[in-house]
N, CA, C and O atoms as a DFTB+ gen file, in Angstrom:
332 C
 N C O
     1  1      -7.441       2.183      -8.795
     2  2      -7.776       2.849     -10.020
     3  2      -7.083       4.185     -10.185
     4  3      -6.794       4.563     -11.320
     5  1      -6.741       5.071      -8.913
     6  2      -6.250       6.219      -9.160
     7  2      -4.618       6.051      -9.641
     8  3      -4.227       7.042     -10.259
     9  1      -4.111       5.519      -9.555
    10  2      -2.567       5.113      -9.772
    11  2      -2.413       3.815     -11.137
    12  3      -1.360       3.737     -11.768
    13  1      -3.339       3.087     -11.370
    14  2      -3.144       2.369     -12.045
    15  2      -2.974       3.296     -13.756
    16  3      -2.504       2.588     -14.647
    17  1      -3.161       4.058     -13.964
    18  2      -2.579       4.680     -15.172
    19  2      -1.311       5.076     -15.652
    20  3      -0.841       5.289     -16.770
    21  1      -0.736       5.126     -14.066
    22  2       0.978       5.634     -14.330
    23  2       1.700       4.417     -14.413
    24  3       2.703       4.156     -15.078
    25  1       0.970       3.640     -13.557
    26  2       2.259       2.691     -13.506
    27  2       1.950       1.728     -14.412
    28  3       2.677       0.741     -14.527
    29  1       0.667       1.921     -15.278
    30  2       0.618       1.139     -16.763
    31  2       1.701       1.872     -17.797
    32  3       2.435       1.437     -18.685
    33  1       1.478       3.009     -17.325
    34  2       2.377       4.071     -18.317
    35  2       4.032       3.878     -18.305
    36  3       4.841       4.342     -19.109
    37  1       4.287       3.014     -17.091
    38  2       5.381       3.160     -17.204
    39  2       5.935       1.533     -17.325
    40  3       7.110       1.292     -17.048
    41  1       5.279       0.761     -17.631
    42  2       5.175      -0.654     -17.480
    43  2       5.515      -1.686     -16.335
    44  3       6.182      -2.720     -16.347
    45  1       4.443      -0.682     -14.811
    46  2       4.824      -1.635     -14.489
    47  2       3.663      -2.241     -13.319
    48  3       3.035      -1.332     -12.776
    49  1       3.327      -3.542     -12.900
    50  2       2.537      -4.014     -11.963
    51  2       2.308      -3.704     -10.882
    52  3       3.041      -3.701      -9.893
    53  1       0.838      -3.306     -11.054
    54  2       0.536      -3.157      -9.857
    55  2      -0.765      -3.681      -8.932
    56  3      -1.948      -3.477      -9.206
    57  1      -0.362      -4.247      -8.025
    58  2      -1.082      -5.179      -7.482
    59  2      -1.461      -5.036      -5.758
    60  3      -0.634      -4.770      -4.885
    61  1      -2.700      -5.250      -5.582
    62  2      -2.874      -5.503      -3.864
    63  2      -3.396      -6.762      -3.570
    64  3      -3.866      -7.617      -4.320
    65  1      -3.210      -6.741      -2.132
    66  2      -3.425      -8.436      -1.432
    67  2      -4.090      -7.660      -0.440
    68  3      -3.466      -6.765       0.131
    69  1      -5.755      -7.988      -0.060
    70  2      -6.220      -8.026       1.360
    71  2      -6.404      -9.081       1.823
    72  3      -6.764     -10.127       1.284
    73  1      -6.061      -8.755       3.279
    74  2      -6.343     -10.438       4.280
    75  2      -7.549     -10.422       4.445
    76  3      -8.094      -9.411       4.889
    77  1      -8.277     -11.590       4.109
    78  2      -9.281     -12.134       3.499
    79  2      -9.843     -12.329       5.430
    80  3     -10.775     -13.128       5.522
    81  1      -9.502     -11.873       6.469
    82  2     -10.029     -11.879       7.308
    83  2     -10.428     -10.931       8.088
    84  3     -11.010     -11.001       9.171
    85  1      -9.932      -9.637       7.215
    86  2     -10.138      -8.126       7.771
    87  2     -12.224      -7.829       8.021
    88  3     -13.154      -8.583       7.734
    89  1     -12.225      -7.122       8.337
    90  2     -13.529      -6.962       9.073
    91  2     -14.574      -6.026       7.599
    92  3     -14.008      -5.546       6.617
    93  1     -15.529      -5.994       7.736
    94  2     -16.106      -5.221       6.378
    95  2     -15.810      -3.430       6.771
    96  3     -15.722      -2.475       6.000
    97  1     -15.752      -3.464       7.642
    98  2     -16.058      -2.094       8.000
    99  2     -14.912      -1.615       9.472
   100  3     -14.672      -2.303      10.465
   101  1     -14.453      -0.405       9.180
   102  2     -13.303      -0.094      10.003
   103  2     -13.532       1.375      10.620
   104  3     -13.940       2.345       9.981
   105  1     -13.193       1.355      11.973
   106  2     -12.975       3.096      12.775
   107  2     -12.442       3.589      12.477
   108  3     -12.001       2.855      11.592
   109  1     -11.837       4.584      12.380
   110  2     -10.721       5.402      12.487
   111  2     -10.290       6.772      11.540
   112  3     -11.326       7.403      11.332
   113  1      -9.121       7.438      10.902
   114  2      -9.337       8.578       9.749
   115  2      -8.961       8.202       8.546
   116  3      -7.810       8.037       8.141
   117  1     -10.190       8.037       7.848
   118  2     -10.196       7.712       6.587
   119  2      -9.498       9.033       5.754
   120  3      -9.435       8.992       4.525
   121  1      -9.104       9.926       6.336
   122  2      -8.460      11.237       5.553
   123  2      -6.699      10.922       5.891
   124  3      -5.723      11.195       5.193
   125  1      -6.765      10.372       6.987
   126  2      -5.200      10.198       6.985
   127  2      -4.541       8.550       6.448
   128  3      -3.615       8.169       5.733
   129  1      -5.365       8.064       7.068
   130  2      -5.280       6.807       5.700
   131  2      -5.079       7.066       4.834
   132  3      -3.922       6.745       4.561
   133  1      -5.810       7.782       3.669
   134  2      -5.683       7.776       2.502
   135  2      -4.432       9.127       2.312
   136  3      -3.769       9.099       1.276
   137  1      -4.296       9.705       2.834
   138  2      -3.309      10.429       2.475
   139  2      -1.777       9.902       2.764
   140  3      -0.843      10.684       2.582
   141  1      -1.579       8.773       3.145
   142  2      -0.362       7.909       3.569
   143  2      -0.880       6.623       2.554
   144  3       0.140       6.117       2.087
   145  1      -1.654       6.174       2.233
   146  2      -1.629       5.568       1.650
   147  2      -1.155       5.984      -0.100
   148  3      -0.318       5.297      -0.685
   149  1      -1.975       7.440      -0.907
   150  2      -1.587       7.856      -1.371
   151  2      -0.009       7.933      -1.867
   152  3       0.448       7.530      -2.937
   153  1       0.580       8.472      -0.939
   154  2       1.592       8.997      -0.706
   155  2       3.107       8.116      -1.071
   156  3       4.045       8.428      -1.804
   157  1       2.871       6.912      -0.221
   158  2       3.122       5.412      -0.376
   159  2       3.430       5.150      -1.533
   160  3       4.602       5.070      -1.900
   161  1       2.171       4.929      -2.483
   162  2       1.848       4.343      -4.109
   163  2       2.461       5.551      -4.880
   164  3       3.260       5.156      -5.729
   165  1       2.364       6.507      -4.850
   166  2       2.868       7.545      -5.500
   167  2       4.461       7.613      -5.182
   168  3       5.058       7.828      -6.237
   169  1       5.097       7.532      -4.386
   170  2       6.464       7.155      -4.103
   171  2       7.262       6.290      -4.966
   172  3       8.326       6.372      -5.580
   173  1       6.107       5.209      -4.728
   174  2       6.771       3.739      -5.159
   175  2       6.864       3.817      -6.724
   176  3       7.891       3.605      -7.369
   177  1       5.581       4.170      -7.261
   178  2       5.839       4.482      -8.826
   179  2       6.494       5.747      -9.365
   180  3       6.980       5.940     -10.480
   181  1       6.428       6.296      -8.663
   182  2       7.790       7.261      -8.967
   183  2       8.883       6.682      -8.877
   184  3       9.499       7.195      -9.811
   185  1       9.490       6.044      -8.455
   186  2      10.945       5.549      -8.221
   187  2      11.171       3.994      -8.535
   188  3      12.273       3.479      -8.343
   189  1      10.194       3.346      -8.975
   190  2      10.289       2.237     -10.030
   191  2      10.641       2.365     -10.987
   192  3      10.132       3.327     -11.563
   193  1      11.574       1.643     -11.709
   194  2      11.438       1.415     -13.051
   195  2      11.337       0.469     -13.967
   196  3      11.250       0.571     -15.191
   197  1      11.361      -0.732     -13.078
   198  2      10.683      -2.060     -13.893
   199  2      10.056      -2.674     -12.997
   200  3      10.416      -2.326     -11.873
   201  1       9.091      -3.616     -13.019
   202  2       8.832      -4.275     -11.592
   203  2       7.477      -3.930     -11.227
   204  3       6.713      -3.825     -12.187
   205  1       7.032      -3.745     -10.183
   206  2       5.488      -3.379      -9.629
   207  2       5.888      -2.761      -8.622
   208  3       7.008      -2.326      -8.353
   209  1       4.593      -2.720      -7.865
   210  2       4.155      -2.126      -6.807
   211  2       3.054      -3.091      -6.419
   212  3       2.142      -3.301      -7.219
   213  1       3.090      -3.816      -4.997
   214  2       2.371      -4.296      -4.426
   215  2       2.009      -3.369      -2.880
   216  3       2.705      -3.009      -1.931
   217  1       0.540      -3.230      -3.241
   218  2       0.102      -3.277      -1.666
   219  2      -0.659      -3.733      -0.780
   220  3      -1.851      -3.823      -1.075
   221  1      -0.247      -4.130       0.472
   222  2      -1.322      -5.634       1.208
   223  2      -2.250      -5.059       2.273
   224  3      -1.712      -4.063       2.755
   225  1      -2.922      -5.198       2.585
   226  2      -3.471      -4.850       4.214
   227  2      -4.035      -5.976       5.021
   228  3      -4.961      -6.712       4.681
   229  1      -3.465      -6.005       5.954
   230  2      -3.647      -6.921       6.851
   231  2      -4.259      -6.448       8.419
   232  3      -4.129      -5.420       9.084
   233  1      -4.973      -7.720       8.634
   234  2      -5.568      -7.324       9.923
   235  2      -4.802      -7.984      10.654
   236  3      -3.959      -8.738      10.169
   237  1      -4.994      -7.780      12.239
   238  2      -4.779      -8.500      13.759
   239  2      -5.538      -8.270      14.589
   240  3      -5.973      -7.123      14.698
   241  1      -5.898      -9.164      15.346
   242  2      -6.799      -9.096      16.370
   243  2      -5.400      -8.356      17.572
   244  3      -4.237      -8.672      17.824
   245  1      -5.959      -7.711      17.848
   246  2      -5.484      -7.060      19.605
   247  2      -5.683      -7.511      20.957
   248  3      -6.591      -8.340      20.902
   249  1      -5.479      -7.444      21.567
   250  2      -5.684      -8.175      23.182
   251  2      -6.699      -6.988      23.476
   252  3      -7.772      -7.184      24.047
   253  1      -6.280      -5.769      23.049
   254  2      -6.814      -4.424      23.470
   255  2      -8.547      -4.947      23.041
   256  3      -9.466      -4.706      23.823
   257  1      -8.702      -5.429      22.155
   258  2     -10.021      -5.493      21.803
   259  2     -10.056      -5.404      20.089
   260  3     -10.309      -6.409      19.424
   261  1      -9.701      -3.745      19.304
   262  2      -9.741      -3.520      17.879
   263  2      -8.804      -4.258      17.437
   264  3      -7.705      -4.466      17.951
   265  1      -9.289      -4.714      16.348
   266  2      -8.278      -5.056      15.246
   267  2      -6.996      -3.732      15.061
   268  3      -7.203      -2.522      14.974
   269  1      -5.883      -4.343      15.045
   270  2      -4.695      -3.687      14.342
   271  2      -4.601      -3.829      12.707
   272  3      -4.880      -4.953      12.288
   273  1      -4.275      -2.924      11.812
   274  2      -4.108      -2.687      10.946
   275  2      -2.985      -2.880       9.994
   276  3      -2.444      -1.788       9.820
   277  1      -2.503      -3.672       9.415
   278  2      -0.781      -2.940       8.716
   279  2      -1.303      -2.682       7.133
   280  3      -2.159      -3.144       6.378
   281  1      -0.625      -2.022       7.116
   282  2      -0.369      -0.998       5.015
   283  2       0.495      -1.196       5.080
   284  3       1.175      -0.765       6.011
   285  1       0.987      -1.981       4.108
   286  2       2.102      -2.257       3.473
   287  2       2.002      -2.005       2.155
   288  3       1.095      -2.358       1.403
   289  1       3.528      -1.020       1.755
   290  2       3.586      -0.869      -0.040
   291  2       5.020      -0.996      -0.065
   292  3       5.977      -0.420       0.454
   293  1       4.749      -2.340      -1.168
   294  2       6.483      -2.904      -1.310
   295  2       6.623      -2.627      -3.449
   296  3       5.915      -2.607      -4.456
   297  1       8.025      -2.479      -3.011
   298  2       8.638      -1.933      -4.992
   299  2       9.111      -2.748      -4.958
   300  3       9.239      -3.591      -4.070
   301  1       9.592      -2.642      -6.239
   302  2      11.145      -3.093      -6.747
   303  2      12.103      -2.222      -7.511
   304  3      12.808      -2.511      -8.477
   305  1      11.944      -0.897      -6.746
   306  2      13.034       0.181      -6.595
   307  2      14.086      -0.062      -6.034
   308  3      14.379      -1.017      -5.315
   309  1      14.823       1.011      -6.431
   310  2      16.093       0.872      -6.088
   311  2      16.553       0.963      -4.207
   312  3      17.587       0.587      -3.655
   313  1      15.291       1.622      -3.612
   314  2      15.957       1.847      -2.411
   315  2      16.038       2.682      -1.597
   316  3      15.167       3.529      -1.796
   317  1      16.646       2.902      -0.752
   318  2      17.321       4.305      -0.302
   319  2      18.545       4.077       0.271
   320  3      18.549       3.523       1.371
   321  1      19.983       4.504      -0.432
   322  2      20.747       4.671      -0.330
   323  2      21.200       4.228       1.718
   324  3      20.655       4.820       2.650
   325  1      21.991       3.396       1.850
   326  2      22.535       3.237       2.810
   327  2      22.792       4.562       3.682
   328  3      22.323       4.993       4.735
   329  1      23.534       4.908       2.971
   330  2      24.082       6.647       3.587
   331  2      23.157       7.244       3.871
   332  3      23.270       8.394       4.295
């Protein structure tokens, strides 16, 4: 909801996928999470200009015991320059 205004504004999709096997409830810093997550989505629609923004989160089980985590935020920006 916090991002979905710009990137209506700018026409373009935006969408998430959770793995439907992640746990209800999670450890860890919900302040740095969200400030990388933030950060991420705000990137991506900044530097889009047609296209979306998808972001997924996925779980893994660990040998360690906790679930592993991935955040993923994919565009269809241009990039970053090779160089």
């Amino acid at each position: 909801g916090l991002y979905a205004p710009a990137a209506q504004q700018k026409g373009l999709r935006l969408c998430y996928a959770l793995d439907p096997h992640l746990p209800s409830h999670a450890v860890g810093d919900p302040t740095r999470l969200r400030q990388v997550l933030q950060n991420l989505v705000s990137n991506a629609i900044k530097f889009t200009v047609q296209g979306g923004v998808m972001i997924r989160l996925r779980g893994r089980a660990s040998a360690a015991g906790p679930i592993q985590l991935r955040l993923e935020v994919e565009d269809t920006g241009p990039g970053i320059a090779p160089d």
